[in-house]
N, C-alpha and C positions, 0 to 999 in steps of 0.2 A: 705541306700546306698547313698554314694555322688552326686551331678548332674555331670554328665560330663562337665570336663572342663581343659584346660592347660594353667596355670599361674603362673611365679616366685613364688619359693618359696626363701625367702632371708635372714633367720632365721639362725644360726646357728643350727650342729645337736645338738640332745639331748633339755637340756635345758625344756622352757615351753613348748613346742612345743611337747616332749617327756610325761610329765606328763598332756599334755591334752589327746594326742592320748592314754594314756595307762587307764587315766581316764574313756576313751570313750570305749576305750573294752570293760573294768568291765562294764561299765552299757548295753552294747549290750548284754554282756552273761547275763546278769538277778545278778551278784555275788558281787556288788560292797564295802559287808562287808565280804562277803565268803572270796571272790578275796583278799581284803587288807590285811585277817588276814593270808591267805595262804602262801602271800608273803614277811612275817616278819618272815618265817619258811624258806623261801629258801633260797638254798648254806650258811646252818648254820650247823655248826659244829653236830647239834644234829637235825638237820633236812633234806631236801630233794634237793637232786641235779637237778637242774634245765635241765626238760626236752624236751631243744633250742640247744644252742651252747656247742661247747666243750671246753672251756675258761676255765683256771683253777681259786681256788679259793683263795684268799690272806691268808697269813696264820695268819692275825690277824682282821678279819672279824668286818665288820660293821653290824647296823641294816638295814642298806640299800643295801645289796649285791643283788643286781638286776637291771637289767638293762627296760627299756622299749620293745624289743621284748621279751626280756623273760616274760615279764610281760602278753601278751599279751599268751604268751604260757601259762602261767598257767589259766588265763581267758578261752584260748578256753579249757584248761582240764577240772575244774572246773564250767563249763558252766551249769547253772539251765536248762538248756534247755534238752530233750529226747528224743531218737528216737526209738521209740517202736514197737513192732508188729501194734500196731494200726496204728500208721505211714506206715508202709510196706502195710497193706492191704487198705489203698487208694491211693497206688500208682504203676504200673505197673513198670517195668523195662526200657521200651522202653520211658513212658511217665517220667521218672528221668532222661534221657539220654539226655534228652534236657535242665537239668537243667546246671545253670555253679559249675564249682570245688568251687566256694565261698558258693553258695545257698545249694548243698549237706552236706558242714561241717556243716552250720547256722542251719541243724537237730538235731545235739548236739549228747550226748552221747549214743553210743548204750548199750541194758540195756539185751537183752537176745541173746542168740545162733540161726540164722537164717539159714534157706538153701532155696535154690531155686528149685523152683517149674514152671516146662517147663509148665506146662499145664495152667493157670495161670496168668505166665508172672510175677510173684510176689516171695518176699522173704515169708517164715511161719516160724513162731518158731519150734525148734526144740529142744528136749531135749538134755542137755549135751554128756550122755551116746550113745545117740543112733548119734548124730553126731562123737565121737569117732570114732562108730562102720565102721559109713560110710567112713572116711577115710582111718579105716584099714584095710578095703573089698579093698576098690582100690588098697591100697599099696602093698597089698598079692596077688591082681591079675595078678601083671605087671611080666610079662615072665624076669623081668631084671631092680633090684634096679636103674640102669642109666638111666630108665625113668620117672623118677621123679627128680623136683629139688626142693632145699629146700634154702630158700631166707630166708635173716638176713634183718631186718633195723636197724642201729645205735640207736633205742630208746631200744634196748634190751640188757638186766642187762651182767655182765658177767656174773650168777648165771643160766641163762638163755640161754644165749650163747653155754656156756660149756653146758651145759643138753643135751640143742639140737643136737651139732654136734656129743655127746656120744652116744644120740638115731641113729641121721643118718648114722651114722659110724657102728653103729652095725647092721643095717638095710640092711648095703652093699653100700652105694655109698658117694663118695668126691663132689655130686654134691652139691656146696656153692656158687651161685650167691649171691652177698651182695653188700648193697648200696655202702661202699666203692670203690668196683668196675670201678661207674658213678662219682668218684671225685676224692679220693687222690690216688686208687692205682699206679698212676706214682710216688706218693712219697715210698708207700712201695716194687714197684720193681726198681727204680732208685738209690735212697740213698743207698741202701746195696753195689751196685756196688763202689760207691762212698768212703762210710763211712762207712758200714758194720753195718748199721743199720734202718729201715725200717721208722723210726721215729725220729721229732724233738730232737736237744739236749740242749735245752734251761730252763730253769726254770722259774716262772714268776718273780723270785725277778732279776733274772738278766736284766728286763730293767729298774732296780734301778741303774744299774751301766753303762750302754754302751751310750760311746757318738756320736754314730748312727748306726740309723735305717733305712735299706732300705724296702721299700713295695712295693712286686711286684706282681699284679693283684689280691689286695686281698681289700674290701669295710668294713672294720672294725665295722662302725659304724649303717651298717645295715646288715651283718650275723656273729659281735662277737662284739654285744657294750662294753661291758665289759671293753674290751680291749685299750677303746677311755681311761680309768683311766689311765692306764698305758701310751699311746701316749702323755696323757695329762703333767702327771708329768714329762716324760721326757721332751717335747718340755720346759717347765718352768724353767729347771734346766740348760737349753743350748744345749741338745743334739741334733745333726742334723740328720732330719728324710726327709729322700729321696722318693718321691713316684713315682712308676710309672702305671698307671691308665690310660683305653681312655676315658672315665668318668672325668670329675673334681668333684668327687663326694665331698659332701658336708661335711661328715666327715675328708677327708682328707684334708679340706681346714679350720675350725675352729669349735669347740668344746666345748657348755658350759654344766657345768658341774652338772648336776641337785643334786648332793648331796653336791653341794657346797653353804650355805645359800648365801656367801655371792658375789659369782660368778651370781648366778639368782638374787638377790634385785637387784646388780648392771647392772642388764641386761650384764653383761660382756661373753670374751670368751677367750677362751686359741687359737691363729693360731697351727698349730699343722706339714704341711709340711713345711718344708722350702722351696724345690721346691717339685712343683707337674708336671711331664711330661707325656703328653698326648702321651703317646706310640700308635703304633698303633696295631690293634688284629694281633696278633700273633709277636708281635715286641720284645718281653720282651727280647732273647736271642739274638738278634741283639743287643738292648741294652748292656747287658751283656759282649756281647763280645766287644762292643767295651769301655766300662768303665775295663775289661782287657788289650785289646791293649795298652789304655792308660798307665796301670800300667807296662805294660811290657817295654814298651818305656820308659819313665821316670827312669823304676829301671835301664835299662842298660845306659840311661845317667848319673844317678847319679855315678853309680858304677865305670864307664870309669872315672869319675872327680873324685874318691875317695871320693864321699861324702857317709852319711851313705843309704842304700838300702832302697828302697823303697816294694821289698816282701821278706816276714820273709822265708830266706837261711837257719835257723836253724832248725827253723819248718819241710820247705818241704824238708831239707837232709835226718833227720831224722825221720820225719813221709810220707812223701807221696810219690808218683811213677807214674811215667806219664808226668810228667811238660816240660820236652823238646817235648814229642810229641804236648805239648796246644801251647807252644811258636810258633814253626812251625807253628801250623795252627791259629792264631792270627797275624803272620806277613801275612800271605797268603789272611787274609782276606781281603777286601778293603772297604775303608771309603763311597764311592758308596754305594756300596751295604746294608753296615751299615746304613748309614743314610735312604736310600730307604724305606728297611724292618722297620726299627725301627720309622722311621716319625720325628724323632728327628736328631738335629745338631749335630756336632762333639763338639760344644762349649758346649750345652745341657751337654753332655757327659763326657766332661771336667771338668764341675762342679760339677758334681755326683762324677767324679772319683777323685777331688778334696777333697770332704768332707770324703771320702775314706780311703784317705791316712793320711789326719791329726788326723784319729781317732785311739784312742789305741783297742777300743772294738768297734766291729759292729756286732748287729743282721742282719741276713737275713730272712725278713717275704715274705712268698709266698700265694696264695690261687689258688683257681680254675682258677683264670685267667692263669694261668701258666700249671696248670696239666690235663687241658678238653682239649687239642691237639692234634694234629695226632703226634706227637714228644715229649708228655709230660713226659716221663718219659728222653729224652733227655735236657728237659726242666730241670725241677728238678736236673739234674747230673751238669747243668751249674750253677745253685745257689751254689752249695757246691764247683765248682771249684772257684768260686768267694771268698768265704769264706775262705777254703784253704789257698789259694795265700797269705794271710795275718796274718794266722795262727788263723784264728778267727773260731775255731773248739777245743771244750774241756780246755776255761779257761771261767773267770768269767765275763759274761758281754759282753756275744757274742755266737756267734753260729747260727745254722738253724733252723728256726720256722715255720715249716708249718702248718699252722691254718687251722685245722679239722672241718667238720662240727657240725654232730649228737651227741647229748652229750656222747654217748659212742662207738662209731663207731669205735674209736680205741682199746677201749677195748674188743668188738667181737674178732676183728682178733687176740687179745695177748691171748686168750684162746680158740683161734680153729677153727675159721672159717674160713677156708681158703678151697681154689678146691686144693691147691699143697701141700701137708703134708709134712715134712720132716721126712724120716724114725726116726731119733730120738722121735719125737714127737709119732707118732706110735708104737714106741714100748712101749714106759712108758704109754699112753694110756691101751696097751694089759697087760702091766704087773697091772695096776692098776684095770683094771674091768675084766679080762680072758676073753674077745675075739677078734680074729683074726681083723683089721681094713682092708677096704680094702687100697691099695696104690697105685693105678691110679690114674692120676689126673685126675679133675671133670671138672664140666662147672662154669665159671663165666658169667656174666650177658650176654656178647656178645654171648657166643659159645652157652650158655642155650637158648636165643633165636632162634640161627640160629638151634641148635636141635628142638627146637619148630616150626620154620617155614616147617622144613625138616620132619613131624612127628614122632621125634624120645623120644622126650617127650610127656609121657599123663597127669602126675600130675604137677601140680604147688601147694608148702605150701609156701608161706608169713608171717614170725615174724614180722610184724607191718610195716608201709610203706605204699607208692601208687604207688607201681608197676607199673603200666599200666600210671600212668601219668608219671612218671620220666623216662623211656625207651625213645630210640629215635628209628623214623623211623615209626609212628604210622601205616600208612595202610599195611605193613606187618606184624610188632609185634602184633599190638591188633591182626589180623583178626588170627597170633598162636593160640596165648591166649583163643580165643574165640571156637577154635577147639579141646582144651584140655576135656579129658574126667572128670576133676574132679577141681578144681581150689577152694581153702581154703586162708582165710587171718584173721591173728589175729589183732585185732584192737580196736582202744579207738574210734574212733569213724566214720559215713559213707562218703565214699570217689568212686570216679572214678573207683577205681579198682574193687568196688563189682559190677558195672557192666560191665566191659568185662570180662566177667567170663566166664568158662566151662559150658559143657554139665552141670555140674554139679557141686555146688556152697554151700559153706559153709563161713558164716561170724561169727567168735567167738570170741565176746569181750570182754576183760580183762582189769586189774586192770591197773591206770593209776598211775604215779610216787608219786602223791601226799597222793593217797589213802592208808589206813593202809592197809595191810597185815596180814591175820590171819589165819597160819596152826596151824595142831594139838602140833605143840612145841610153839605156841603162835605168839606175832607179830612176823615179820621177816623185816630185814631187806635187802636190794641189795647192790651191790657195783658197780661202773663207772672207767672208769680212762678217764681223762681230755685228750688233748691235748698236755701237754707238761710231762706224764707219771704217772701223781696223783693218786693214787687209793685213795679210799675216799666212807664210806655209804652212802649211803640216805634210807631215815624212809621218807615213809610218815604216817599221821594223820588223815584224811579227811575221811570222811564215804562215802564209796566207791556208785558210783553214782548209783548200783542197786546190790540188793541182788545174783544176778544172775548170775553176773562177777566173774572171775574166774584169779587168778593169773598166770603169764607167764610158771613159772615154773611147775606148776599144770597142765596147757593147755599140756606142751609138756610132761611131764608123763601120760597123759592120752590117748596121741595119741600113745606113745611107747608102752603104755599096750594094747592098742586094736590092735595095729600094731603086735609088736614081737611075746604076746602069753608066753606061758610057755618057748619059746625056751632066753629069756631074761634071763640076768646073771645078770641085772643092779637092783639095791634097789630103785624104782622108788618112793613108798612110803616112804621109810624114806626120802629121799632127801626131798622131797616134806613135810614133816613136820618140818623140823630141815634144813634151809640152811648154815648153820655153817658147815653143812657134803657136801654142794656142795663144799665150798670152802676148807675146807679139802681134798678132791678128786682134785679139780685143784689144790693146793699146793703139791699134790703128780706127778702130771703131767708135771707142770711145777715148777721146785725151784725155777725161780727167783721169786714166790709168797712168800717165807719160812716166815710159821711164821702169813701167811694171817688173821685168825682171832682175832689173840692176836692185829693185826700193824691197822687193820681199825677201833678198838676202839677207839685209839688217837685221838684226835681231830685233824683235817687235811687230815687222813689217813699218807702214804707212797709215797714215789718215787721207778717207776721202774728203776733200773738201767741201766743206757743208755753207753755201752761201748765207744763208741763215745766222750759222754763227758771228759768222764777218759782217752782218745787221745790211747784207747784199739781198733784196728782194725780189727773186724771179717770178712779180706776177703781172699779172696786165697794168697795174697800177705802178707798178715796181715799189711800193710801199707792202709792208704788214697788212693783213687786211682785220679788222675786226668783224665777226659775222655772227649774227644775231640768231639763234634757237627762238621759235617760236614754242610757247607754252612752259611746260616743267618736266616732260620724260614722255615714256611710251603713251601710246593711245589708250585712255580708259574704258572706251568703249569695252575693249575687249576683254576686258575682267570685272564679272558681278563681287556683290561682297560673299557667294558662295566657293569663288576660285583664288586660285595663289597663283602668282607670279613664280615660277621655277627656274632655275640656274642652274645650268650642269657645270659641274665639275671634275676638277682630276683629283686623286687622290694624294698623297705623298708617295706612295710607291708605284708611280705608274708616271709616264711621259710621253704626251698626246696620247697615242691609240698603245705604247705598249705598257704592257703590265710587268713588272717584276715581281709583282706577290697578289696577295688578293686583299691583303690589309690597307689599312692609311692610320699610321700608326698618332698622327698627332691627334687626330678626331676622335681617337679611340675603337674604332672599328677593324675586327680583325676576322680572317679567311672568310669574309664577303663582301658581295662590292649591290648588292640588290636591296640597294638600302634606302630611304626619304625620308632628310633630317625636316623635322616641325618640331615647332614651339608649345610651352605646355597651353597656349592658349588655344592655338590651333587646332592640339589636340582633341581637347579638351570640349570645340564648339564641333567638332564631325564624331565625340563617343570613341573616342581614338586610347588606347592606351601603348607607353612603350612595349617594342614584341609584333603589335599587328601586325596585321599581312594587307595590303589594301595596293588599287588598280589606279592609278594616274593614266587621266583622259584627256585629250587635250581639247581646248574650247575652240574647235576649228571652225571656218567661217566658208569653207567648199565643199561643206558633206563627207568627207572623210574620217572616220574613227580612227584615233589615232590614240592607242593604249598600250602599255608595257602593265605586265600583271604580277598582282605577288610580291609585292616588296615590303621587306620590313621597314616600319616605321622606329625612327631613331630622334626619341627626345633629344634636343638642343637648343641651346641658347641664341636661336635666330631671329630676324626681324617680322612684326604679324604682316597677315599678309604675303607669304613668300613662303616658300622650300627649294631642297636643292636635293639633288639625284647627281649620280658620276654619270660621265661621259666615258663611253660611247653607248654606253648602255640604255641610255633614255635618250640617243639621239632617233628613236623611233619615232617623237612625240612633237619634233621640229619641223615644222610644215616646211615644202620648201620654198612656198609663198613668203615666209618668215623672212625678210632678208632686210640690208637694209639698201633702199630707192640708188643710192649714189654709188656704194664700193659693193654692192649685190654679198655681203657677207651676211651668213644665216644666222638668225638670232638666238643661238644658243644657249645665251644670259636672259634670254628675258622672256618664257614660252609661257601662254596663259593654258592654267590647269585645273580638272576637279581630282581631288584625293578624297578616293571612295571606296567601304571595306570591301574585300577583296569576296567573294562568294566563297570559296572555300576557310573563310576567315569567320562567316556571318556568324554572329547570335542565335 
């Protein structure tokens, strides 16, 4: 582990900097020939999809399709390291509790089926069969399928997915909390309002052709490097790429290109924003609107001069609806308040709206910065009215791109995971396997908790994840969590979550992405869909880290079998030997699959058809819709000028909840992560110097103290007003009131706080 310490880092991203860190993995996991040969097999046409980001993958693949976090992703899979019963039985639960989230993954893989043992204190192995059993004694107990929830993480197959929500569904309940949930669902309940579709409509060859790029609240280079290829090439060619960040993060600022010989010999670097504006948290839609205003202004002077128009008239006559109510409230709004919220100037804004206008194609890239809001799904409906105004929606070399986490994250929800069915969806379900589904909506991550705080849930199951760490709001969620009579989590490997468990506890671990696959129709392969709609296999190869583990799809037929009982209609067995019948089954479910197993042979896979693109409207209107944000951002009520708006964030060496070190090496912070970057001004008005130690409170409005203690304070170049803390660290401070109204996502981006010297810190 690092010494502590915070120091310029003045490197560009990527680059050497990128293959020492990914170097450095490989030799921490013990893999550094395992590791090398695994990774000449990833995101390859006849190999394994990279189980990091959801970036999709060129369709004319190098030997080098990998990036350095994903690199380190396959390092921790891959990892010689094990965590075994012999592991478990010297160590108690209470004495792991004190370990941190870095030191429980550095256990490495777990190798057999564990439950927990109250008397003890400790995890014991447990046989396959008989942990089955135990879960479907609990699930048969409960007076009412709706006490149980059943949790997705985006590392799970669609093959997988669909199994599960067919078992749950049959079982009786729409309860689907899923990671999605805690990130883009503001894109999949906003955009449809919008554009009648739940998902980007971008491809990745279109930033071969757009000559800009706006980015808004999304870190490229450390949760989708990949992607830095593509920023790359475009800044080269001349396209102008706009960022707006409260970070000047280091990717968005210049870029060398490690698969480039002759970019590394020359120590060279590709600059990559043209501007980069240090928006402030929660400012993005301030921005927004007023890079609109602008456009609104300017077209009706052109228009009154007879010059030609500056928003495409033909577009919004004939595709969209709403656009006099947006004008309305963009003259309404004021340049005050814009500037206020958004931290930036009107000339700032000018210039944004500048490269805007001169461009025939512009992508719109968003990330969590945008969609973790108490407004995010209002967030997301102002990217696409952006895009709109210009007609930059369903032609080539433009569109909306909202960059997805979990490599398949989106693929769960396109084959079922959802708490809101749509009777269509339910009845080709019932006609395809004969039985009734229910069709109540279920719980998502917020309502599933506040059922668990309310004891209205007793089971928790987990398809891969760390639950317990990525929730916000810890001293009420965990102490749910910990109340639940039975709490189950499938897993590659030991995390946080196995201990806030239930009365009663089961950890079942399964095959990782890399690993072969071998039912009785022989290997198998899975399928992913990317980001921007790719369906695509992945095969792994790899001798699965212990004889004992058990594939996804296997785990959830053998729970449905101890679960259902004879009253089961579903062929849990054959699916389970032959996954060419799972996707058969979801190609009968859903058509826009047709054809599924014949189209993922191709090298590449398929595109799911995005109506969006094809300028086809799936809304009530059957037009685009334009839709109007009241105000300029979060509610002020909720922050005096004595508090800061807070933004959690990830590091560069960590991906959502896991850590691969304790550093973040572009920010400059190294072997610690208990850290809250301020500005010297901020500093400077709470007596602050770099070093302190001070207690972040949050400005709650239900009576609840809500403080994480002791963290150093870390001068930087951020916007006033504001600080930022890692995640999941300060997700103690996220009320779970905090969410936003429409897609119930917790506002993780935008928490009101006091930073206050720490007592053991005082004067």
């Amino acid at each position: 582990m690092s010494t502590k310490s915070v120091r310029p880092y003045r490197q560009p991203a990527g680059g050497w900097g990128a293959l020492k860190a990914l170097t450095k993995a490989l030799l921490v996991q013990d893999v550094p020939i395992k590791g090398a040969a695994t990774l000449a097999r990833m995101n390859q046409p006849q190999g394994f999809d990279c189980p990091g980001c959801a970036w999709p993958d060129p369709k004319h693949t190098s030997s080098f399709e990998f990036c350095e976090n994903g690199g380190k992703a396959i390092a921790w899979e891959v990892t010689a390291k094990r965590c075994t019963p012999e592991f478990f039985a010297g160590h108690t639960v209470a004495e792991l509790e004190s370990w941190s989230d870095y030191e429980l993954e550095m256990t490495g893989r777990l190798t057999h089926p564990m439950a927990y043992d109250a008397a003890s204190d400790r995890y014991l192995p447990v046989p396959w069969n008989e942990a089955f059993d135990i879960i479907g004694r609990h699930l048969k107990a409960l007076p009412d399928p709706n006490m149980a929830d059943f949790y997705t993480s985006g590392r799970t197959s669609n093959e997988a997915a669909f199994l599960y929500q067919v078992f749950v569904r049959e079982y009786g309940t729409n309860n689907f909390p899923d990671c999605s949930n805690m990130c883009h669902e503001a894109t999949s309940v906003g955009l449809p309002q919008s554009i009648g579709v739940g998902k980007g409509t971008v491809l990745l060859e279109d930033f071969d052709k757009a000559d800009c790029i706006f980015i808004f609240g999304q870190n490229p280079g450390t949760n989708s490097p990949r992607m830095m290829t593509s920023l790359r090439n475009a800044a080269r060619r001349g396209a102008s790429i706009i960022s707006f960040n409260p970070f000047r993060e280091r990717a968005l600022e210049r870029f060398q290109n490690p698969s480039s010989p002759i970019e590394m010999m020359r120590l060279g670097f590709t600059n990559i924003s043209s501007k980069l504006f240090q928006v402030r948290v929660g400012g993005d839609v301030a921005a927004i609107k007023g890079i609109m205003k602008i456009l609104v202004e300017t077209d009706e002077a052109a228009r009154a001069a007879e010059q030609p128009a500056i928003l495409d008239w033909d577009f919004i006559r004939g595709h969209t609806a709403g656009v006099n109510a947006l004008i309305d409230d963009l003259k309404r709004t004021q340049w005050p308040d814009i500037e206020r919220q958004s931290g930036l100037t009107r000339e700032d804004l000018e210039y944004a709206a500048k490269a805007y206008m001169q461009a025939q194609r512009t992508i719109i890239v968003y990330g969590m910065g945008v969609t973790q809001h108490e407004r995010g799904a209002h967030n997301v409906q102002q990217m696409a009215n952006l895009a709109l105004l210009r007609g930059n929606v369903g032609r080539e070399g433009a569109g909306v791109c909202p960059v997805r986490g979990h490599s398949n994250v989106q693929g769960d929800r396109t084959v079922g995971i959802t708490e809101v069915p749509t009777a269509e969806f339910l009845a080709r379900l019932e006609r395809r396997f004969g039985f009734k589904p229910p069709a109540a909506p279920g719980h998502n991550v917020v309502t599933g908790l506040e059922a668990m705080i309310r004891g209205d849930v007793k089971v928790f199951f987990a398809m891969g994840g760390n639950f317990a760490a990525a929730i916000p709001d810890w001293q009420l969620t965990r102490k749910a969590l910990r109340n639940l009579d039975l709490t189950v989590h499938v897993s590659t490997k030991f995390n946080r979550s196995h201990l806030v468990h239930g009365k009663n506890a089961l950890i079942l671990p399964c095959l990782g992405r890399t690993e072969i696959d071998i039912q009785a129709g022989g290997p198998q392969s899975i399928t992913v869909e990317d980001s921007m709609s790719m369906v695509h296999a992945s095969s792994g190869r790899n001798k699965p880290a212990s004889e004992h583990l058990m594939s996804e799809v296997a785990i959830i037929a053998g729970v449905a079998k101890a679960t259902l009982g004879d009253r089961t209609v579903v062929e849990w067995d054959a699916f389970v030997g032959n996954y060419d019948l799972i996707r058969d089954a979801i190609e009968a479910v859903f058509p826009i699959f047709q054809g599924y197993n014949a189209r993922i042979r191709v090298p590449g896979g398929f595109h799911l058809t995005s109506t969006a693109r094809e300028r086809i409207w799936a809304t009530p209107s059957g037009k685009a819709n334009f839709l109007v944000f009241e105000g300029v951002g979060e509610d002020p009520s909720q922050c005096d000028e004595n508090s800061l708006w807070l933004s959690t964030i990830r590091s560069h060496d960590q991906y959502n909840t896991t850590l691969y070190s304790m550093s973040d090496r572009y920010r400059g912070v190294f072997g610690q992560r208990d850290v809250v970057f301020l500005n010297e001004y901020e500093m400077k008005k709470r007596g602050l110097e770099d070093g302190d130690r001070v207690d972040l409170i949050t400005e709650s409005i239900d009576g609840v103290e809500r403080v994480v203690r002791n963290f150093r304070v870390v001068r930087y170049a951020f916007p006033a007003g504001c600080c930022a803390a890692y995640y999941p660290e300060t997700n103690p401070l996220v009320p779970l009131y905090a969410r936003d109204p429409m897609s119930f996502t917790p506002s993780y981006k935008g928490v009101p706080v006091r930073v206050v010297r720490s007592a053991a810190n005082a004067r």
